[in-house]
C-alpha positions in Angstrom: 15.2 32.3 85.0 15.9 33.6 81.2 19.0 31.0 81.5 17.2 27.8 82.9 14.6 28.2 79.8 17.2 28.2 77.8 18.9 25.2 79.1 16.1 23.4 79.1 15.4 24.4 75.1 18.8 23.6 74.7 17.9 20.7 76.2 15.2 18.9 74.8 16.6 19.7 71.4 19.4 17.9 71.9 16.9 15.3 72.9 14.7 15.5 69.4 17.9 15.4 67.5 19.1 12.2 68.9 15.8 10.6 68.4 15.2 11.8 65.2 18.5 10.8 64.5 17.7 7.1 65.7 14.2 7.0 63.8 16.4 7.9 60.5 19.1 5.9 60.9 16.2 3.2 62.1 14.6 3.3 58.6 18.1 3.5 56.2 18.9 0.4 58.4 15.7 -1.7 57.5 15.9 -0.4 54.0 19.3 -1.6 53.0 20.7 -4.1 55.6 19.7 -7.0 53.9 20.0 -7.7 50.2 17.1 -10.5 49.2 17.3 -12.0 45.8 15.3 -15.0 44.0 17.4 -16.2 40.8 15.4 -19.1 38.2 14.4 -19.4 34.7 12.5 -16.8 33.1 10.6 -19.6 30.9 9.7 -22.9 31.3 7.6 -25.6 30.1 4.4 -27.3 31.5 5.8 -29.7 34.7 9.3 -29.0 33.8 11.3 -29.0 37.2 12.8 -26.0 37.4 14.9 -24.6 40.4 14.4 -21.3 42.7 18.1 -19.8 44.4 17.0 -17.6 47.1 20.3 -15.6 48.1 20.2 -13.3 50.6 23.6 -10.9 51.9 24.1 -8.9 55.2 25.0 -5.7 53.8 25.3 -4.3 57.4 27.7 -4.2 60.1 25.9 -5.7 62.8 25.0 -9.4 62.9 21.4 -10.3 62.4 19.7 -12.5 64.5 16.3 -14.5 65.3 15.9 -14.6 61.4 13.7 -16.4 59.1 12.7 -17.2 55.9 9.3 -17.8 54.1 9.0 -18.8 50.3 5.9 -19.1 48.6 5.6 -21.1 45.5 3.6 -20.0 42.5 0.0 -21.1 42.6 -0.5 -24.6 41.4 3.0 -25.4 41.4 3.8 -29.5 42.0 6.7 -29.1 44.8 7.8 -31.3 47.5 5.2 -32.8 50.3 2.1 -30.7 48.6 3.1 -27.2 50.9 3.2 -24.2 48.4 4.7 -22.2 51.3 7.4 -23.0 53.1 9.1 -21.5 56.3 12.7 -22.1 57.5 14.0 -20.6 60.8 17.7 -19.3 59.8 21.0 -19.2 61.9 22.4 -15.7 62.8 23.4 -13.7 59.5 26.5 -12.1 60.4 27.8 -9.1 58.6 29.1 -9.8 55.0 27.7 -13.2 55.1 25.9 -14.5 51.9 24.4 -17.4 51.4 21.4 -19.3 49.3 18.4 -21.5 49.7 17.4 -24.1 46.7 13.5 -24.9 46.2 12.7 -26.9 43.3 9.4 -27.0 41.6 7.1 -27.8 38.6 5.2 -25.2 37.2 1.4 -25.7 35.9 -1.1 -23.7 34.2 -1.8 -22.5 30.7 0.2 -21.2 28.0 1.8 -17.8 28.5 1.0 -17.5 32.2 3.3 -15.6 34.0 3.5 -17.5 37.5 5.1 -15.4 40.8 7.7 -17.0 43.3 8.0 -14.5 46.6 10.2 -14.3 49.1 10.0 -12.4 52.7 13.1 -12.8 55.5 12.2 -11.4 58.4 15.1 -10.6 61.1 15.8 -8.6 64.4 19.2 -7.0 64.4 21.8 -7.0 67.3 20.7 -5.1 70.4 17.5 -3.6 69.2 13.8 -4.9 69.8 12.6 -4.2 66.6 12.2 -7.2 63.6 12.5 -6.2 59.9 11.6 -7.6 56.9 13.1 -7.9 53.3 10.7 -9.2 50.4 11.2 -10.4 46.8 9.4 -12.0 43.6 10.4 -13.5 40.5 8.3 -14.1 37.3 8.3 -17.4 35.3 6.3 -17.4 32.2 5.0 -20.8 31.2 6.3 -21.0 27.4 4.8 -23.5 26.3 2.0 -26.1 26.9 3.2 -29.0 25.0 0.2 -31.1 24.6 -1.8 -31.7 21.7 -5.3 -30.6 21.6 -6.3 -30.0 18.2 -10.0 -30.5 16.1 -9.9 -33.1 13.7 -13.3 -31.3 11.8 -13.5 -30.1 8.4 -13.9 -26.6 7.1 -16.7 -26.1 5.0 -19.7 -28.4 5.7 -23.8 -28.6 3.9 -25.9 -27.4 6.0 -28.5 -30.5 7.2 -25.7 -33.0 7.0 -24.6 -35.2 10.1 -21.1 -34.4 11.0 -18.2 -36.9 12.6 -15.2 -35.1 13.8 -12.7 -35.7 16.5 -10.8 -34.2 19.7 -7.3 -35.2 19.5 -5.5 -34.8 22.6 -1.4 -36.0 23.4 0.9 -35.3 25.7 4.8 -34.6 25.4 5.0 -33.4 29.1 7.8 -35.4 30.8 5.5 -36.2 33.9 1.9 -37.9 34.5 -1.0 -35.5 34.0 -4.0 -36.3 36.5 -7.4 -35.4 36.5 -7.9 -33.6 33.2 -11.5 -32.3 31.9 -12.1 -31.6 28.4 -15.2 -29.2 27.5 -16.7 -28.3 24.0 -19.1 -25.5 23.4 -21.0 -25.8 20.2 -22.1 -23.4 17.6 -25.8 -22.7 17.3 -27.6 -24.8 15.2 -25.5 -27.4 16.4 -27.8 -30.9 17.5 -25.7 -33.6 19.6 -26.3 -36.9 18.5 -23.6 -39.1 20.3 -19.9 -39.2 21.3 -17.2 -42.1 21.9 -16.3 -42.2 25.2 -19.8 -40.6 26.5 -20.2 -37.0 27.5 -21.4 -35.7 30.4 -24.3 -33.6 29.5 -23.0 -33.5 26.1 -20.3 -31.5 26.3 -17.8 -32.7 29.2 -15.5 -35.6 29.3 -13.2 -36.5 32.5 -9.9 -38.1 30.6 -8.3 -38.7 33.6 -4.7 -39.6 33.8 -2.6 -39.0 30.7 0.9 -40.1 31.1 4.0 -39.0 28.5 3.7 -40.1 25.0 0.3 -41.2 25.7 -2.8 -39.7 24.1 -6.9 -39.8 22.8 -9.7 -38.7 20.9 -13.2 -37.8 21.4 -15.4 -38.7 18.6 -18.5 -36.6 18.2 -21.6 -37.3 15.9 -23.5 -34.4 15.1 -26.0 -32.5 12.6 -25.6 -28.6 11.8 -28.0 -26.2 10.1 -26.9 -22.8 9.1 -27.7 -20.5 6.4 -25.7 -20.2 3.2 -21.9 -18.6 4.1 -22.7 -18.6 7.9 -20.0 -19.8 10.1 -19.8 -21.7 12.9 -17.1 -22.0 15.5 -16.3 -24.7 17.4 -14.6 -24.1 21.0 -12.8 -26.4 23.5 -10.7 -26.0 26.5 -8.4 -29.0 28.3 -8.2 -27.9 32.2 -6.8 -30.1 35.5 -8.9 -30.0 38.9 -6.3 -28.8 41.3 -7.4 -28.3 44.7 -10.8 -28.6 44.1 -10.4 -26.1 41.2 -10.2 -26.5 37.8 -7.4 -24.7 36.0 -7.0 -24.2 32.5 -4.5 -25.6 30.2 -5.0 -25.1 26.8 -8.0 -24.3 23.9 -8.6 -24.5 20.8 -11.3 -23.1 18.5 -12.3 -24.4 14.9 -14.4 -22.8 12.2 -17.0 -24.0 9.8 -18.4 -22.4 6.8 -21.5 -23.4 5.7 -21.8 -24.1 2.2 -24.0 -25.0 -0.6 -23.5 -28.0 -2.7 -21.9 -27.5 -6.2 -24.1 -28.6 -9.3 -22.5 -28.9 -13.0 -25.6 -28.4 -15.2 -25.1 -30.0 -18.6 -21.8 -32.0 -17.9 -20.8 -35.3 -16.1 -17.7 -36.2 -15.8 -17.4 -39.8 -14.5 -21.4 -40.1 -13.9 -21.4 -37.3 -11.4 -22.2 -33.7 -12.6 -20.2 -32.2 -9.7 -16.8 -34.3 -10.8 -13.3 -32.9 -9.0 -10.6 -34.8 -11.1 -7.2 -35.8 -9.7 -4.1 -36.0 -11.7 -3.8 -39.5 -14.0 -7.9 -39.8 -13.8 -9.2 -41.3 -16.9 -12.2 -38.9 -17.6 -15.6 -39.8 -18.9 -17.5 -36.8 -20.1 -21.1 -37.2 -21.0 -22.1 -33.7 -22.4 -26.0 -33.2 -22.1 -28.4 -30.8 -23.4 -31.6 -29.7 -23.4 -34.0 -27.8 -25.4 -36.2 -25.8 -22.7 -37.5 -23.3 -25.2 -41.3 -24.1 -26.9 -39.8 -24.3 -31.1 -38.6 -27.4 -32.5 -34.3 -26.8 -33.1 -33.5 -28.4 -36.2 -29.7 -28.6 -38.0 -27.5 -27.7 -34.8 -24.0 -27.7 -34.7 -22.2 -29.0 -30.8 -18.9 -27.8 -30.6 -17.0 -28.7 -26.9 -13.6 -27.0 -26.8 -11.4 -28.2 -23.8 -8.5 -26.2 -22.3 -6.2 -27.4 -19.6 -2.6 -27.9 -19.8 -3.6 -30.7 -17.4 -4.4 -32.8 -20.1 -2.9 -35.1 -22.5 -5.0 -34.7 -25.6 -3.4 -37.2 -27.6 -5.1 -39.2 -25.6 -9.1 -38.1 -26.4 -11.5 -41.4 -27.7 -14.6 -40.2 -29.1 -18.0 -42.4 -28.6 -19.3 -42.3 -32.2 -16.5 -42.5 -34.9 -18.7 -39.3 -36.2 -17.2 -35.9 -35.5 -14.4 -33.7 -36.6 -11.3 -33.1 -34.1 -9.3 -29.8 -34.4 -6.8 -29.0 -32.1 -8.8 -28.7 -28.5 -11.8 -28.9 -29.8 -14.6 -31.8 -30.9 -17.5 -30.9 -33.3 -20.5 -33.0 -34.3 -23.5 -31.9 -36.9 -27.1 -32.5 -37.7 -26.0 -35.3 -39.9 -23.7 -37.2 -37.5 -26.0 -36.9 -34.2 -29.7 -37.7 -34.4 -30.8 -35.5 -32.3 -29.0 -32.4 -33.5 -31.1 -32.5 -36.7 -34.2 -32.4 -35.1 -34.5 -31.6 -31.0 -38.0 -31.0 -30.1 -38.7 -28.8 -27.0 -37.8 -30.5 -23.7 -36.3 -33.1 -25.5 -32.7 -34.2 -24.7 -29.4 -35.4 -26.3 -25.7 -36.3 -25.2 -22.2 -37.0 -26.4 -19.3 -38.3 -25.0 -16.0 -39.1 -24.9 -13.2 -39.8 -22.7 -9.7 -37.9 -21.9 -7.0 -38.6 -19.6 -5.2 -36.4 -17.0 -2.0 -36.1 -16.9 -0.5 -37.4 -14.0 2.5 -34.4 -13.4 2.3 -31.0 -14.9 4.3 -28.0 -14.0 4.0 -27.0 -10.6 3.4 -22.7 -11.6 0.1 -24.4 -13.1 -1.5 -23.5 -9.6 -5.4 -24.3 -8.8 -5.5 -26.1 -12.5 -8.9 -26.7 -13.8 -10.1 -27.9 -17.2 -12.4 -25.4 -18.7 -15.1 -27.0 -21.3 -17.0 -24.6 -23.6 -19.7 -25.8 -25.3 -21.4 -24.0 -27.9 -25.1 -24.8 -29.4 -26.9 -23.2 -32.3 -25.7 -19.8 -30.9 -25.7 -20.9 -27.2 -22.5 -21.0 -25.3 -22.3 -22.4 -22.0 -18.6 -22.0 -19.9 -18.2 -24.9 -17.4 -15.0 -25.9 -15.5 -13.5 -28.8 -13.7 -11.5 -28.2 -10.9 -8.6 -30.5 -10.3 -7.5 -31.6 -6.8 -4.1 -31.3 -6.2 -1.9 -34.3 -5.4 -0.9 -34.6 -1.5 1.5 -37.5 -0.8 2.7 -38.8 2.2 6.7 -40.7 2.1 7.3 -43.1 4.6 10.4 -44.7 5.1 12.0 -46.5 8.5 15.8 -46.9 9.4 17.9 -48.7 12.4 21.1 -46.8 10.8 20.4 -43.0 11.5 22.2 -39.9 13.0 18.8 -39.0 14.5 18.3 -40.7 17.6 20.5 -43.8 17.3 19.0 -46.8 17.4 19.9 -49.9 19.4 18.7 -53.7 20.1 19.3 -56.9 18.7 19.5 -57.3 14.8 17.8 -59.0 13.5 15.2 -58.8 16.0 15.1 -61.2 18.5 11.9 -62.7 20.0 10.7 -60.5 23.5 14.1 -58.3 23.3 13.5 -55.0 22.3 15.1 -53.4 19.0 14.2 -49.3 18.3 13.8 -48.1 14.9 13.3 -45.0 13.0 10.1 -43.9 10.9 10.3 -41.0 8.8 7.3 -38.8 7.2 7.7 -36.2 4.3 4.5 -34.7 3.5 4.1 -33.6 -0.4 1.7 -31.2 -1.7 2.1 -30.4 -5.3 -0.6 -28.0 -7.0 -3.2 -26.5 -4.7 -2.7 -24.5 -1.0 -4.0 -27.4 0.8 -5.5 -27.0 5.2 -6.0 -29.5 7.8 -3.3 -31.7 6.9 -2.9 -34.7 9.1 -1.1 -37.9 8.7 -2.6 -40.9 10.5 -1.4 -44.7 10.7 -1.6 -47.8 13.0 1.2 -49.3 15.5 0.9 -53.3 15.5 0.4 -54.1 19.0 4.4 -55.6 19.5 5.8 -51.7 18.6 5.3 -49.4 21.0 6.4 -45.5 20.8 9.6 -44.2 22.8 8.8 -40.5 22.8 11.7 -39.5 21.1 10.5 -37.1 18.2 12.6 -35.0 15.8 12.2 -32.0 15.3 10.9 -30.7 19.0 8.8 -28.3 17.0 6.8 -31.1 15.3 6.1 -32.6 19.1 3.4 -30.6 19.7 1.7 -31.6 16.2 2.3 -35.3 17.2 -0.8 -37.7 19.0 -1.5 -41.5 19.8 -4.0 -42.9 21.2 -3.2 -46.1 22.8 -6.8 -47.5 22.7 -6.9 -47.3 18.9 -3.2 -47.6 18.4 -3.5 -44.9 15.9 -1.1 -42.1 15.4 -1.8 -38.9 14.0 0.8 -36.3 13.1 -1.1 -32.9 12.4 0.9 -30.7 9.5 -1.4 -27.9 9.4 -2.0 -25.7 5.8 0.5 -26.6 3.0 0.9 -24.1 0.5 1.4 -25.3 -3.7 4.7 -27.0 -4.0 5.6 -27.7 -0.5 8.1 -31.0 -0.2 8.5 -30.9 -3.9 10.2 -27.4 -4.8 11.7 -27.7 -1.0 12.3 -29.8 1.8 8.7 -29.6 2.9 7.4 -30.8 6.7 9.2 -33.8 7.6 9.2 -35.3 11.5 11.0 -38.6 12.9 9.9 -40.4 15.5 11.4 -43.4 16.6 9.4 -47.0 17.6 10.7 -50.0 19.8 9.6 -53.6 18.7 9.3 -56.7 21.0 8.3 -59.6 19.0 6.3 -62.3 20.2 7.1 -66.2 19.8 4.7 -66.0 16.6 6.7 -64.0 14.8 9.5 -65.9 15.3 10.7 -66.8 11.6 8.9 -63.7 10.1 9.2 -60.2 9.0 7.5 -57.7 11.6 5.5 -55.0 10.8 7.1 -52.1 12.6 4.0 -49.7 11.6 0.9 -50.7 9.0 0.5 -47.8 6.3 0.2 -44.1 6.4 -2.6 -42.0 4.8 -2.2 -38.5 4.3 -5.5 -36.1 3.8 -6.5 -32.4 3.9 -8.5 -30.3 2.8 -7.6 -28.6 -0.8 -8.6 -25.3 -1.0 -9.2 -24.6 -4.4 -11.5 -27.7 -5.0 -13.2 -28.3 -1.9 -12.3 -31.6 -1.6 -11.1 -33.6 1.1 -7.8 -35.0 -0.4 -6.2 -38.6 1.1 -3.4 -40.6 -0.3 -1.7 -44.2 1.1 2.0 -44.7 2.0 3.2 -48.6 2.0 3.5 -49.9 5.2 6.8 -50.5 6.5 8.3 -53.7 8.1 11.7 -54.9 9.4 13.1 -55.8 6.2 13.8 -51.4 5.4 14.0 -51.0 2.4 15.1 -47.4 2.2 18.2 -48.8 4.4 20.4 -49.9 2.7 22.9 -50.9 5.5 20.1 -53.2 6.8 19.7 -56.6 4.6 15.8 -58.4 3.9 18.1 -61.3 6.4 18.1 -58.7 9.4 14.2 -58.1 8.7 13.5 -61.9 10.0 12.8 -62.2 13.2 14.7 -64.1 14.9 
């Protein structure tokens, strides 16, 4: 008896052993028979087709059969027939065998948004019942967004005062974007007055298809109150109904200060009392003052004493050929001006006198200003004149460049299309200077390629066909930049078809180029004009005024 219960012990442990032996082996097996692997880009641009290998290896030494694969696409994706997951029945994977499976697609959503590929192959191997599955992923962030969507609003604004800024919106994706929503929330104390295109309920607009090199503006009229140094940002996000949902893109925030408007008590420069000069101004100073004080003032002296490197005192002109110049500074007495010699109280008197700005001074002169003291029977009053810095914009086109190479008939040829260059160098010489933006009109024969150099400046770059207006957006620009360095500078090139009308005559290839911002140290918003340039290039010199005629 002893020896049957021990053959049977013997027994079914032998039995345990063998299936605990197959449930291990069972689960190394499903762990490393199949290697599963998704290879692609680790960054990518909006829409850029990118491509997904899905290699997958039979590690094992038994053929695997029944076996199939399913890829999933990352949400949103643009792929082949609309299906974001896709399943393929596989032939037998036999052992060693390695092969790969190719899924293109185009990635959307916002900037910096890591979007997941997976991958699951399921399989049954040789002479068991049992199915096993491998699974992957891979992670692609989106890089970069490169559309345009920038606020076209100045920084510092009067509280009370209607407001007209702009949405500018342009894409340099390299496929059509559908379907797009832009949406603006407003500060408090923010009243809508009106908007080109109209909003829905203020603060929607459906764009709807934007293709490449193709973009727009929203125009908003407003009115803002706010206290004294309050500020007020201004929000908007660009999104895409997908689906029935609507995925974001890109935003963009802007903000105001509120600010109080300057007053220059007894000076006017130019007949305003809050007078910003520019370099090479002619300035007319009327110097005012007043006797508030109850006693008659009798036998004053008025002394104004300029100082600004800015300006070129030789060439000061004096109103009344009655007063004494030394150095800097003008004086007039009681016996030259009336009303020094006897000023009753409230009574008033001026002088004046004109001075001119010089029109370059050193650039280490930085946030220049012209100080005037003026001093009255003991009273001294400090005032100062800011100047605004000089911001220029250089515009220059080419057919004979080593940018993007140029081709077509020249001289032009009437409906055959010739490409052309156009250059911009932005030059800021005295202030730090924000909100740069450069803005000029295509004639209606030239037409934009979407070739823009450098790709950094693509994303700064916007046109909108319905205005024909381009608008290259530089950002801040420190003192000195494009004149102590090479400063911001972008190419982009144009393609003219000329019409029978022009036949004869020199082509416009784009009408002039204003430059403005916002200078920093005065306040001011700054804008300067660029010639316009036609087919005759000047600044080429391999191209003769002949080869500007249309022909």
């Amino acid at each position: 008896m002893k020896n049957k219960l021990a053959i049977s012990l013997i027994f079914l442990t032998t039995i345990s052993g063998i299936v605990g032996f197959w449930y291990y082996q069972k689960n190394i097996y499903s762990k490393e028979i199949l290697k599963l692997e998704i290879f692609g880009p680790e960054t990518a641009e909006l829409m850029e087709e990118i491509e997904y290998i899905v290699k997958y290896k039979n590690n094992g030494n038994v053929r695997l059969e029944e076996a199939e694969l399913i890829f999933e696409y990352p949400k949103y994706s643009i792929v082949p027939e609309n299906e974001l997951r896709k399943e393929k029945p596989l032939d037998d994977i036999y052992p060693g065998e390695e092969k790969t499976l190719n899924f293109k697609a185009r990635l959307f959503g916002r900037e910096n948004e890591p979007k997941i590929a997976k991958a699951w192959l399921s399989y049954r191997p040789k002479n068991l019942k049992a199915r096993y599955e491998s699974e992957t992923s891979l992670t692609t962030l989106i890089k970069k967004v490169p559309i345009t969507f920038e606020f076209d609003l100045l920084s510092k604004i009067e509280s009370g005062k209607e407001i007209r800024f702009r949405l500018n919106y342009f894409s340099n994706v390299n496929y059509p974007l559908s379907d797009l929503r832009v949406k603006i929330e407003y500060p408090s104390g923010f009243e809508f007055l009106e908007s080109k295109p109209e909003a829905l309920e203020e603060t929607e607009w459906e764009i709807g298809l934007l293709n490449p090199a193709v973009g727009g503006r929203i125009e908003i009229l407003g009115k803002i109150q706010g206290e004294v140094g309050e500020s007020k940002i201004f929000w908007a996000e660009l999104s895409q109904w997908q689906k029935g949902e609507l995925v974001l893109l890109k935003t963009v925030s802007w903000g105001v200060e509120i600010i109080k408007p300057l007053l220059y008590i007894f000076q006017e420069i130019n007949g305003n009392p809050k007078y910003i000069a520019n370099p090479g101004d002619l300035l007319d100073y009327q110097i005012s003052f007043k006797n508030i004080g109850e006693r008659i003032l009798e036998n004053l002296f008025l002394m104004v004493e300029l100082e600004s490197e800015a300006l070129d005192f030789d060439t000061l002109r004096v109103k009344s050929d009655l007063f004494e110049k030394i150095e800097n500074k003008i004086i007039w007495n009681y016996t030259m001006i009336p009303e020094l010699r006897v000023l009753p109280s409230m009574a008033e008197g001026k002088v004046e006198f004109w001075i001119q700005v010089k029109d370059n001074f050193p650039l280490d002169f930085k946030n220049p200003e012209i100080k005037t003291v003026i001093s009255l029977d003991g009273f001294k009053e400090e005032l100062s004149t800011k100047i605004n810095s000089k911001l220029e914009i250089l515009q220059k086109g080419y057919f004979e460049d080593e940018i993007f190479g140029n081709s077509g008939p020249l001289p032009p040829k009437v409906a055959e299309t010739t490409t052309y260059t156009v250059i911009w160098q932005a030059e800021n010489y005295y202030n730090d200077v924000k909100n740069v933006k450069v803005k000029a009109i295509l004639p209606p024969e030239v037409k934009l390629t979407g070739k823009i150099f450098p790709e950094e400046q693509s994303s700064k770059f916007a046109f909108d066909t319905e205005s024909r207006e381009i608008v290259w957006e530089i950002g801040d620009l420190e003192a000195g930049r494009g004149v102590s360095d090479a400063g911001p500078v972008i190419a982009f090139q144009v393609a003219l078809t000329p019409t029978a009308n022009q036949r004869g005559q020199i082509a416009t290839l784009i009408n002039e180029a204003k430059i403005s911002g916002e200078d920093q140290w005065t306040e001011a918003t700054l804008e300067t004009i660029a010639e316009a340039v036609d087919t005759t290039l000047p600044d080429d010199e391999t191209v003769s005024e002949e080869q500007g005629i249309v022909r």
